[in-house]
N, C-alpha and C positions, 0 to 999 in steps of 0.2 A: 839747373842744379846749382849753378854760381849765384842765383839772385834769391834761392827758395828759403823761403826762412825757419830757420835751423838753430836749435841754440850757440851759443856765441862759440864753446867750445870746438864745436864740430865743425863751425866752418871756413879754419883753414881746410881740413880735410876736404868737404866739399868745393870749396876753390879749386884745391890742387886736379880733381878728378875734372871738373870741368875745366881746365888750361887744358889739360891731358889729352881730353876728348874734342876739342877744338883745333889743338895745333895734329892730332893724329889722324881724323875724320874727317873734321867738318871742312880744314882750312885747303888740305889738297882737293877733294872732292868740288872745292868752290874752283880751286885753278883748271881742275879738267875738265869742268863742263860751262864754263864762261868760256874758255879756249874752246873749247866746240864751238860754242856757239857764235863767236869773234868768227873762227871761218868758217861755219856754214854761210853766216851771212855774207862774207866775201865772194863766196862761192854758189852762190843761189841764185843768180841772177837775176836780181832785183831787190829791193826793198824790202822784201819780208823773208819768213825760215824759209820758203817753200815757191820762190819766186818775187813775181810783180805784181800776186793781190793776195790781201789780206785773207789768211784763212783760220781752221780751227786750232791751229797749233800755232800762231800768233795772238793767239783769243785767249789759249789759256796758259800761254807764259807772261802772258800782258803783266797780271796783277802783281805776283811774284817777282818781278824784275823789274816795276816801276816800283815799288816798294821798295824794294833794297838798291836803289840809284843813290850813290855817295856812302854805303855803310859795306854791302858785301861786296861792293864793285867801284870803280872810281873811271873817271871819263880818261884820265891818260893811262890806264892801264889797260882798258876794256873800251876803244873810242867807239867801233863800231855796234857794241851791244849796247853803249850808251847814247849812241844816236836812232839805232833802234828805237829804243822808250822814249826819246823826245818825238817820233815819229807816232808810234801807236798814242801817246798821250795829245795828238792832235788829229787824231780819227774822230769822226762828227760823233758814232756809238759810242764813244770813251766818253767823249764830251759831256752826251746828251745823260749818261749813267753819274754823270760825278754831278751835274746839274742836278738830276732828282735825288741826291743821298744828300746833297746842301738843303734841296727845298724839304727832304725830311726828318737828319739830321741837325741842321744847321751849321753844318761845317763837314769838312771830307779830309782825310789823311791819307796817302799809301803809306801803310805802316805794317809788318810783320810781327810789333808788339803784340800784345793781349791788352 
């Protein structure tokens, strides 16, 4: 809503609605489930959500959280989720999947943009 384009009048309004909905929603929601996820991984013991191997629910928070590494998360605030993704981001299948989106794309992003 902050970036849609709107004519010029209207969008302090739309500004203000998206600050609104960010610091009311989006910003706590992001502290209490990074903090989940900071101690489940402490508390898993091992490496991944759910232990010492890589399962379905490291599979599908992969994309999502290697994407937003440095924008909704930062490594001194969240070190363990961010050693998390430097870990899943050296899985051979991560690997072998950003290899063939270069050889058909020509380049690869984790990005949450559009």
């Amino acid at each position: 809503i902050k970036t849609s384009p709107v004519p010029f009048f209207i969008k302090p309004i739309t500004s203000r609605v998206g600050d609104k909905i960010l610091t009311s929603f989006v910003e706590p929601n992001c502290v209490t489930h990074f903090s989940f996820l900071e101690s489940q991984l402490q508390t898993s013991g091992g490496q991944y959500l759910c232990g010492k191997h890589l399962t379905g629910a490291d599979i599908l928070l992969s994309f999502p959280l290697i994407a937003g590494k440095g924008s909704a998360f930062t490594k001194e605030k969240y070190p363990g989720v961010w050693a998390y993704t430097e870990r899943l981001e050296k899985e051979k299948g991560y690997e072998k999947a950003v290899e063939k989106i270069v050889e058909i794309e020509g380049k690869f992003e984790a990005s949450l943009a559009r």
